[in-house]
C-alpha positions in Angstrom: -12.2 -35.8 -41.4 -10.5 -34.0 -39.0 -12.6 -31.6 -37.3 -12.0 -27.8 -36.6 -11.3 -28.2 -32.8 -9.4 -31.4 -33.1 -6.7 -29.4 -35.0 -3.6 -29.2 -33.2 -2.2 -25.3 -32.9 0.0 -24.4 -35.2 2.7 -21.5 -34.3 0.5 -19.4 -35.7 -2.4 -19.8 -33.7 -0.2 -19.9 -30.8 1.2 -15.8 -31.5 -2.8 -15.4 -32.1 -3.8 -16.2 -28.4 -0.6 -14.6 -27.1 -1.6 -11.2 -29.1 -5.3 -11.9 -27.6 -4.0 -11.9 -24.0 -1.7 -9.0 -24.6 -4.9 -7.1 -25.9 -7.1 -8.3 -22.9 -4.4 -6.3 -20.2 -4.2 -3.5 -22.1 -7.8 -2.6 -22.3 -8.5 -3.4 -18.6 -5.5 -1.3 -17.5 -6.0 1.4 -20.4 -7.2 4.9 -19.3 -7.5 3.7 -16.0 -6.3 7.5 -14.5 -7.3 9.1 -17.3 -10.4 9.3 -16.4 -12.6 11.5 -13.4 -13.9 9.4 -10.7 -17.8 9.2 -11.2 -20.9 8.8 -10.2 -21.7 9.1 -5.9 -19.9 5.6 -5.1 -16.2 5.8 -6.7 -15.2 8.5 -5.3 -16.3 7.5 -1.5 -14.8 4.3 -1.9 -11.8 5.9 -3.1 -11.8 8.6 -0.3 -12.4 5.7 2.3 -9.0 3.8 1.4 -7.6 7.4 0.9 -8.3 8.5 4.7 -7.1 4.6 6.0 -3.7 4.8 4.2 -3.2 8.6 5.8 -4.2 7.6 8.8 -1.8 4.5 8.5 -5.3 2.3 9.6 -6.0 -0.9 8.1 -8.4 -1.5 10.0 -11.3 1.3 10.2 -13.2 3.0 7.5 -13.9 6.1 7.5 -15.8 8.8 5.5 -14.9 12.7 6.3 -13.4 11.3 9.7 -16.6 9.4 10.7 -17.2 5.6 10.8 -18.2 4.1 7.1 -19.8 0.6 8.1 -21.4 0.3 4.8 -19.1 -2.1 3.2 -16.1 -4.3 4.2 -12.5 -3.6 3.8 -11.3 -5.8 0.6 -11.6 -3.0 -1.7 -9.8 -0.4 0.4 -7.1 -2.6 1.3 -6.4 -3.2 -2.6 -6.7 0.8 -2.8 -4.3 1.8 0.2 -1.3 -0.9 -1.4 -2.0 0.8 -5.2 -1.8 4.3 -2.8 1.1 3.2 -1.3 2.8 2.1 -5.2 1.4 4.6 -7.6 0.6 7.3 -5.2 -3.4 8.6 -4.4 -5.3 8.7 -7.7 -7.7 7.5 -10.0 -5.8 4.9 -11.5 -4.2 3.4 -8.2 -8.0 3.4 -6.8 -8.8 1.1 -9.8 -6.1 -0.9 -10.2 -7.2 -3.6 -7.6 -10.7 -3.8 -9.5 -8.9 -4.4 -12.6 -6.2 -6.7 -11.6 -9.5 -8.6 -9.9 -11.2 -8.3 -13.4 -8.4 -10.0 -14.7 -8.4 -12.7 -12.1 -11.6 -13.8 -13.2 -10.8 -14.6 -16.8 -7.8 -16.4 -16.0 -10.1 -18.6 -13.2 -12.4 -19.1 -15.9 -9.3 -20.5 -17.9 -8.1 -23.1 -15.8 -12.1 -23.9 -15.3 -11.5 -24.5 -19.0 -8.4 -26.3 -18.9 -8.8 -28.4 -16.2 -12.6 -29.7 -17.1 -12.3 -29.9 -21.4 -8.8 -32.2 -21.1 -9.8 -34.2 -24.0 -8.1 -33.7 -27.3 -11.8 -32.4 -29.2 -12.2 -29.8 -25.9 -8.4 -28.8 -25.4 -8.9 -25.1 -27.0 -11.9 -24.4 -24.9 -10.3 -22.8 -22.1 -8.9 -19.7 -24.4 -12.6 -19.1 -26.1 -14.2 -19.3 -23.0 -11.6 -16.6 -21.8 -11.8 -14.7 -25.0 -15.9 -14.4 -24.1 -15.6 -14.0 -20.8 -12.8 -11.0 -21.4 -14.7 -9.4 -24.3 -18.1 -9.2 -22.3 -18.9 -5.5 -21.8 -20.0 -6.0 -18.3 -17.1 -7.6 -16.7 -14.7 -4.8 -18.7 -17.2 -2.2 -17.6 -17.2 -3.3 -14.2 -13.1 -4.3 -13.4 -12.3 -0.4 -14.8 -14.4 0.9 -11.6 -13.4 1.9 -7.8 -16.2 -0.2 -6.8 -17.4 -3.8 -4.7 -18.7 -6.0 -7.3 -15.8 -7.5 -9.2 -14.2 -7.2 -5.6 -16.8 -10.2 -5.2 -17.3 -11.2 -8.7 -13.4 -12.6 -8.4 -13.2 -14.8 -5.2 -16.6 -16.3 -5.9 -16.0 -17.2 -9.8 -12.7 -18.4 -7.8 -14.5 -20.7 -5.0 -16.8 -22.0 -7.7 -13.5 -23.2 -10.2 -12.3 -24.7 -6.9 -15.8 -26.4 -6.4 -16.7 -27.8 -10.0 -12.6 -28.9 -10.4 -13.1 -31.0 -6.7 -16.3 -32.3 -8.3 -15.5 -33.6 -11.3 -12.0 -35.0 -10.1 -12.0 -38.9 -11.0 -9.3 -38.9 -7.9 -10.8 -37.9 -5.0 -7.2 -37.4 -2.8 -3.7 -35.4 -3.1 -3.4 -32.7 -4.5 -6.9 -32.7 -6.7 -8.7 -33.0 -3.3 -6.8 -30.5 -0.9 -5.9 -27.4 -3.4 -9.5 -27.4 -4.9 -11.4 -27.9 -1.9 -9.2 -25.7 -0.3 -9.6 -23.0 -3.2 -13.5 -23.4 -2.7 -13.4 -22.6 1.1 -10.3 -19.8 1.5 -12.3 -18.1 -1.8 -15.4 -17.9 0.2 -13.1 -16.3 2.8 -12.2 -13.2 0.9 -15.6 -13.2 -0.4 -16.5 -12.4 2.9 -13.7 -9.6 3.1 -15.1 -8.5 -0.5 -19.2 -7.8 0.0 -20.0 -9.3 3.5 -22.1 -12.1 3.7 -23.0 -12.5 0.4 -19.7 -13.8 -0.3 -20.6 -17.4 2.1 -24.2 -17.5 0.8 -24.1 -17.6 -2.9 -21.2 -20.2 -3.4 -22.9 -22.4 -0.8 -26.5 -21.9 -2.7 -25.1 -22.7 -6.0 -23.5 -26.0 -4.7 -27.0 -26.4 -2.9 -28.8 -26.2 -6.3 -26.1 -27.6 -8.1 -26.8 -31.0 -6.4 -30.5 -30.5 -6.1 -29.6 -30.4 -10.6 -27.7 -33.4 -10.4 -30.0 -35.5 -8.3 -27.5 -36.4 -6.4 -26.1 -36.4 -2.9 -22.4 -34.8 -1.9 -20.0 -37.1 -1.2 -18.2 -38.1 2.3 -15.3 -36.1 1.3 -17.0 -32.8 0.5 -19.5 -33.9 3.5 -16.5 -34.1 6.2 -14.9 -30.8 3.9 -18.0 -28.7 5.3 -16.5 -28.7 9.7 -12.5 -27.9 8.7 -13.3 -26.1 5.1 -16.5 -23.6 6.9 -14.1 -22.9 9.6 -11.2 -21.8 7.1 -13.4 -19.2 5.6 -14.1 -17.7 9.1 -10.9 -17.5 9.9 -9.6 -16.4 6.7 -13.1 -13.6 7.3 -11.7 -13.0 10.9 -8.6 -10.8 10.1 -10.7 -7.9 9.6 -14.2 -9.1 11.6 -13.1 -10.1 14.7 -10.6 -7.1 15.1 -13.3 -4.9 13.8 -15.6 -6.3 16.6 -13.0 -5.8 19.5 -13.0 -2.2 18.1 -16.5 -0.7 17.6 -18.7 -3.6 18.9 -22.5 -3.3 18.5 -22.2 0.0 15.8 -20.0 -2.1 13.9 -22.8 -5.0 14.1 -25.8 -3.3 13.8 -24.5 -0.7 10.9 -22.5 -3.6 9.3 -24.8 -6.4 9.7 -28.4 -5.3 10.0 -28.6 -1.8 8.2 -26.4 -2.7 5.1 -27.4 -6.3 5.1 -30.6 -7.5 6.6 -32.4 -3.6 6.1 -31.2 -3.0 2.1 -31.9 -6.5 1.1 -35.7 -6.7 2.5 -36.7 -2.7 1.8 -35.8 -0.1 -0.2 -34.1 2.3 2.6 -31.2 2.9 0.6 -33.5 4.3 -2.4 -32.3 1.8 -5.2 -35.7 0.3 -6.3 -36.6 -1.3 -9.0 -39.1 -4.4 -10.7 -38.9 -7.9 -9.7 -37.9 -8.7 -13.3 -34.6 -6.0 -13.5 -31.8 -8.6 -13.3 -33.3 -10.6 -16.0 -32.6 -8.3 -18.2 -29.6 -6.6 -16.8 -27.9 -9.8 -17.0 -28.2 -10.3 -20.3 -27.2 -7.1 -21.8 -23.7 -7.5 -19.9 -22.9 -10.3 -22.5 -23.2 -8.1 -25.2 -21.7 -8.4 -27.8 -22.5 -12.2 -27.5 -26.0 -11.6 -26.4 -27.8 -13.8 -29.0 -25.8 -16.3 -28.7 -26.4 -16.4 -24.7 -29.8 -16.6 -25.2 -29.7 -19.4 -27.9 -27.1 -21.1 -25.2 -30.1 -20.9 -22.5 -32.9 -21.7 -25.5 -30.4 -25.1 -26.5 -30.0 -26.3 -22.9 -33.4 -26.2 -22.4 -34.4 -28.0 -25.2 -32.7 -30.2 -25.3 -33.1 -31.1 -20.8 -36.9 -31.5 -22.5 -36.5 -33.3 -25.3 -38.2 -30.3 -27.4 -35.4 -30.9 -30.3 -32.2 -32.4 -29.7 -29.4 -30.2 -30.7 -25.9 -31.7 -31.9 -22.9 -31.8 -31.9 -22.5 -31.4 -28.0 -19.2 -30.9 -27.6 -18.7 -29.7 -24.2 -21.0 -29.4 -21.6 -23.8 -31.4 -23.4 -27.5 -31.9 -22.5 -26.3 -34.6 -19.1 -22.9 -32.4 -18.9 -22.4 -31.6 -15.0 -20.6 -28.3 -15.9 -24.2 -27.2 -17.7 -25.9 -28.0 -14.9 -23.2 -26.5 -12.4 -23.5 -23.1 -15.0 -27.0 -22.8 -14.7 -27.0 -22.9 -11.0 -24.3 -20.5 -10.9 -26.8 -18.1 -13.1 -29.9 -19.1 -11.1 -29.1 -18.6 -7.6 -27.7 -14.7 -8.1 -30.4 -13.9 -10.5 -33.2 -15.4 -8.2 -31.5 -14.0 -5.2 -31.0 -10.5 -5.9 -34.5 -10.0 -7.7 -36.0 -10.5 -4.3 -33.7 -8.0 -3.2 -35.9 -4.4 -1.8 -32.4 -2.6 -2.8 -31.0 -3.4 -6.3 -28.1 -1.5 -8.6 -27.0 -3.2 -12.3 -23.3 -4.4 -10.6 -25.0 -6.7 -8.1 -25.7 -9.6 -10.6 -22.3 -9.4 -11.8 -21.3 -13.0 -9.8 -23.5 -14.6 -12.6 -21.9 -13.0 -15.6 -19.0 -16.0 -15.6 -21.7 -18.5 -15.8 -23.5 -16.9 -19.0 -19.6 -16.7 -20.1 -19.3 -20.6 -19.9 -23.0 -21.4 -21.5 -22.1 -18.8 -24.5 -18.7 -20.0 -25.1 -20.4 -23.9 -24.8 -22.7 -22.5 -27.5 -20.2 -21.4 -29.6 -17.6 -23.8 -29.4 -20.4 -26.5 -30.9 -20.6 -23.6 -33.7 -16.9 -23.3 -34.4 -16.6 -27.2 -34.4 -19.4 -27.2 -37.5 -17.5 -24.7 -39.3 -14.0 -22.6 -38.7 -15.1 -20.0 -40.4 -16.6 -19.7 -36.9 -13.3 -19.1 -35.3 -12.4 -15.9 -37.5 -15.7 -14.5 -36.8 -16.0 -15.1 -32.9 -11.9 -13.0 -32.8 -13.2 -10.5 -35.1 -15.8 -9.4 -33.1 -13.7 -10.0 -30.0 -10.9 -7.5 -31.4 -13.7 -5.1 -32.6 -15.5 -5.2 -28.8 -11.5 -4.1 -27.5 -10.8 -1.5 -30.0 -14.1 0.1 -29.8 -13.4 0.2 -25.6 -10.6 1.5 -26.3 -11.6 4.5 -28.8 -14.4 5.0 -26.3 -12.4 5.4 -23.4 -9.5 7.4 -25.5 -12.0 10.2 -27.5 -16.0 9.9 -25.8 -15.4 8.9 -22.6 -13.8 11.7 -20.8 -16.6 13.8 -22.1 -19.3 12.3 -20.4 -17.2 11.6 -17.4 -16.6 15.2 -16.8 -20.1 15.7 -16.9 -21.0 13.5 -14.7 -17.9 14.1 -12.0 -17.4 17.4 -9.7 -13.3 17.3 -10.5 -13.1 19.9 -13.2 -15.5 22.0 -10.9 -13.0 21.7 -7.8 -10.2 21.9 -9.8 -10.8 24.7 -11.5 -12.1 27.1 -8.3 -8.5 25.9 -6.8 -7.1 27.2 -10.0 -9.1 30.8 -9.3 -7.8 31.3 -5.6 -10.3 29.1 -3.7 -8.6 26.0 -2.4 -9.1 26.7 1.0 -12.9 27.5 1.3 -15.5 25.3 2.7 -17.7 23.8 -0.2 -21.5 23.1 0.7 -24.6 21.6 -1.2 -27.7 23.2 -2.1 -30.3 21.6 -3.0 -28.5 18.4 -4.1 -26.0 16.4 -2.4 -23.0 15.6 -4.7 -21.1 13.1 -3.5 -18.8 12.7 -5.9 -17.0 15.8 -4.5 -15.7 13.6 -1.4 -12.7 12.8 -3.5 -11.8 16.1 -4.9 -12.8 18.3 -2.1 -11.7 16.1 0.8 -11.8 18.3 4.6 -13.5 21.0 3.0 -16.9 19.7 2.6 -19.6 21.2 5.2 -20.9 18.5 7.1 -23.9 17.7 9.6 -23.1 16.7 13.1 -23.7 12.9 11.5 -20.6 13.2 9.3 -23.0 12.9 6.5 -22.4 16.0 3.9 -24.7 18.8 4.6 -27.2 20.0 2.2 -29.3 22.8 1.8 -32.8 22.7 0.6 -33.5 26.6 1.2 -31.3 29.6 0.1 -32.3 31.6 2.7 -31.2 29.2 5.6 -27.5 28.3 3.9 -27.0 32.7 3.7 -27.9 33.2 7.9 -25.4 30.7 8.4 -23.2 31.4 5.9 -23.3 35.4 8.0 -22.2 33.7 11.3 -18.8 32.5 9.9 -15.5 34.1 8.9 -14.9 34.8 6.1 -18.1 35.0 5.0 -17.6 33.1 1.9 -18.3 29.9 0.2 -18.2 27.5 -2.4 -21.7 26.3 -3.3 -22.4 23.2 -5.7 -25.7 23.6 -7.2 -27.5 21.8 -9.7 -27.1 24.0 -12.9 -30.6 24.7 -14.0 -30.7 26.4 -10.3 -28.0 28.5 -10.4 -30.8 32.1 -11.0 -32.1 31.3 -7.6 -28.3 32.3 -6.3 -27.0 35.2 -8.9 -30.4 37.0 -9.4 -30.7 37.0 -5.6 -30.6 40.8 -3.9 -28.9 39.1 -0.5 -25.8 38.2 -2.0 -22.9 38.4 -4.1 -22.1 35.3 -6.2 -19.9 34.1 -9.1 -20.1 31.1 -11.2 -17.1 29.2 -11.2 -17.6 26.5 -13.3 -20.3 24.2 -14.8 -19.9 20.7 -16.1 -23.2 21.1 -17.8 -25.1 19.0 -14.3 -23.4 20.7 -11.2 -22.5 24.3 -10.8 -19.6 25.8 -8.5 -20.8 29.2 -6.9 -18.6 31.5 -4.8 -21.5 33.3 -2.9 -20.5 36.3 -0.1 -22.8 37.9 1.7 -23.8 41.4 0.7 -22.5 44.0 3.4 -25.7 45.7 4.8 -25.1 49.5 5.1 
């Protein structure tokens, strides 16, 4: 008997995986500008590569005009080209995330092609991209102005290169040089994506990828590590070294120690949380395959010790190298960043394309039991992108407004006010660096100014002219600036979390 994944595709199936792919750009590009920048980091970012392309400077972030060490320059260079074709807005700032979000299913494809060329395995590589594509972390995360898919790409990228090196039965030509080349110009622009990060995690997973295998590297990857190391440094270099020449220590100590060395060992950056947060972050990015993610993990441990052997193994297998290379791909970010003083949901994004290839393992042994597996595993594929999509189209732009300053800026502009200064009171709202660019009160720092007393922002507020300003204020405070006797004040606009408040002085007779 034939079984279902021996079956050659007919024309049919061939339209079906076509329509699939058609459906997998048009929900990561869909509603791309449609929606407000949110949250405090998308619109900095966005700002950042906004000020660089003005400024015609591919070389220096900056925030408000001051130096923005904090990250390096990947994402801004992807934002100034989108500037420079779609003009500056929220879709050209997230265009480069989702093109990079794309990037990663297709690697994940040729992992599947290139590793499953047997005749039972040859339809593999387009469920694994399916999964992959459908998860609602990686769509979640390539339709944002933000780092981690900037990394989550070159490293899934370094890793294919790695595993397709590995497993080559020729170890010379082309096989040798384009994969191990992949592995070590990926790293590269991993470096360019989220720092140093980007050379430590491929290198730990290949660590712990052999430490698996019991097994040594061999004298070709050995000899790889002088000539493929210094690659990624000077692939790393077009930005560093220039960057260096530039700013010098700052760059080095804000770059290096204060956004490296300081946010991984303590919490100065305020994003705390338990030891065990990735471990259950991770999982709930997989969703809608979440259960069969875990019964992926729950059948590769069994069967590594020999608690109930699980058949047919079809794939990776309980000996299968790529299992073993998959779990070190999950283990080393999930291990890693849980140590981490500093910790946000995107950051254990690298491992979602190895939960991908265990779940799509899992499920290929499922579809080759029964095709009625098949139907089911594209139903709820197509159901995961049109829900997205109705999301995104009718729910989405009413919680994004809430949690966004746009319709707050846009609408004082629309009253008169696009020339006054805006200031914070009480809060600092970030998100306002996009909408409100040059005409946010800062501190002599550069960082945005905020008030934590009323009486304070009105004596300053009396020394300038006009004396007038646009206040943001966090709603539920807004009495503390209308009921007050010392000035005069009108509510612009209120998204429902932030208030904008014109607020004069009152003349004194």
């Amino acid at each position: 008997m034939t079984k279902a994944g021996d079956q050659r595709p007919t024309t049919a199936n061939q339209w079906k995986w076509l329509f699939f792919g058609a459906m997998i750009v048009f929900v990561y590009l869909f509603a791309l500008g449609s929606l407000p920048l949110v949250g405090p980091d998308e619109p900095r970012y966005a700002q950042v590569a906004r000020e660089m392309f003005e400024r015609g400077d591919w070389l220096t972030p900056t925030l408000g005009g001051t130096h923005w060490f904090e990250k390096p320059v990947l994402l801004y260079w992807l934002q100034i080209i989108s500037y420079k074709i779609f003009g500056v807005s929220e879709f050209a700032a997230r265009f480069g995330p989702a093109l990079f979000g794309l990037g990663t299913i297709f690697t994940l494809w040729i992992l599947g092609k290139l590793v499953t060329a047997k005749e039972s395995t040859r339809n593999f590589a387009n469920w694994l991209a399916l999964i992959a594509a459908s998860s609602i972390g990686l769509i979640a995360f390539s339709r944002g102005a933000s780092f981690d898919i900037i990394l989550t790409f070159p490293i899934t990228a370094s890793l294919v290169g790695f595993f397709i090196f590995d497993q080559s039965e020729k170890r010379s030509g082309v096989t040798l040089h384009v994969s191990l080349f992949a592995f070590y110009f990926f790293i590269g622009i991993a470096l360019l994506a989220k720092g140093l990060v980007g050379i430590l995690l491929p290198f730990a997973v290949v660590a712990f990828y052999y430490l698996l295998s019991r097994k040594f590297p061999n004298k070709a990857f050995i000899f790889s590590l002088v000539w493929g190391t210094i690659l990624s440094l000077l692939v790393a270099s077009v930005w560093y070294l220039p960057m260096y020449n530039a700013h010098g220590w700052t760059f080095i100590d804000e770059f290096f120690i204060q956004h490296h060395f300081a946010r991984y060992t303590s919490n100065k950056y305020q994003h705390p949380q338990p030891f065990y947060f990735f471990f259950w972050v991770l999982p709930l990015m997989t969703i809608p395959w979440l259960p069969f993610f875990l019964a992926s993990i729950a059948k590769f441990l069994a069967n590594r010790f020999h608690i109930i052997r699980y058949a047919p193994e079809t794939v990776l297998g309980e000996n299968s190298s790529l299992a073993r290379f998959a779990l070190a791909w999950l283990l080393v970010p999930l291990v890693f960043f849980s140590f981490s003083g500093s910790k946000l949901p995107g950051y254990i994004l690298p491992a979602l394309p190895a939960a991908a290839i265990l779940t799509a393992e899992y499920m290929y042994g499922l579809m080759q039991r029964s095709a009625k597996w098949k139907t089911r595993v594209q139903i709820v594929a197509f159901l995961t992108f049109a829900v997205v999509s109705a999301i995104l189209q009718f729910a989405a732009p009413k919680y994004a407004e809430a949690d966004s300053d746009r319709i707050l800026i846009e609408t004082a502009n629309a009253k008169g006010y696009a020339a006054e200064k805006i200031t914070n009171l009480f809060v600092v709202s970030h998100n306002a660096e996009f909408y409100a660019a040059g005409r946010l009160v800062r501190n002599t720092d550069g960082k945005l100014k905020r008030y934590d007393n009323f009486f304070i922002l009105v004596e300053d507020l009396k020394r300038q002219k006009p004396a007038r300003i646009l206040v943001l204020v966090p709603s539920f405070t807004t009495a503390s600036i209308t009921e007050s006797s010392l000035v005069d004040s009108e509510i612009l606009a209120d998204n429902g979390d932030t208030s904008i408040v014109l607020v004069r002085p009152k003349e004194i007779p």
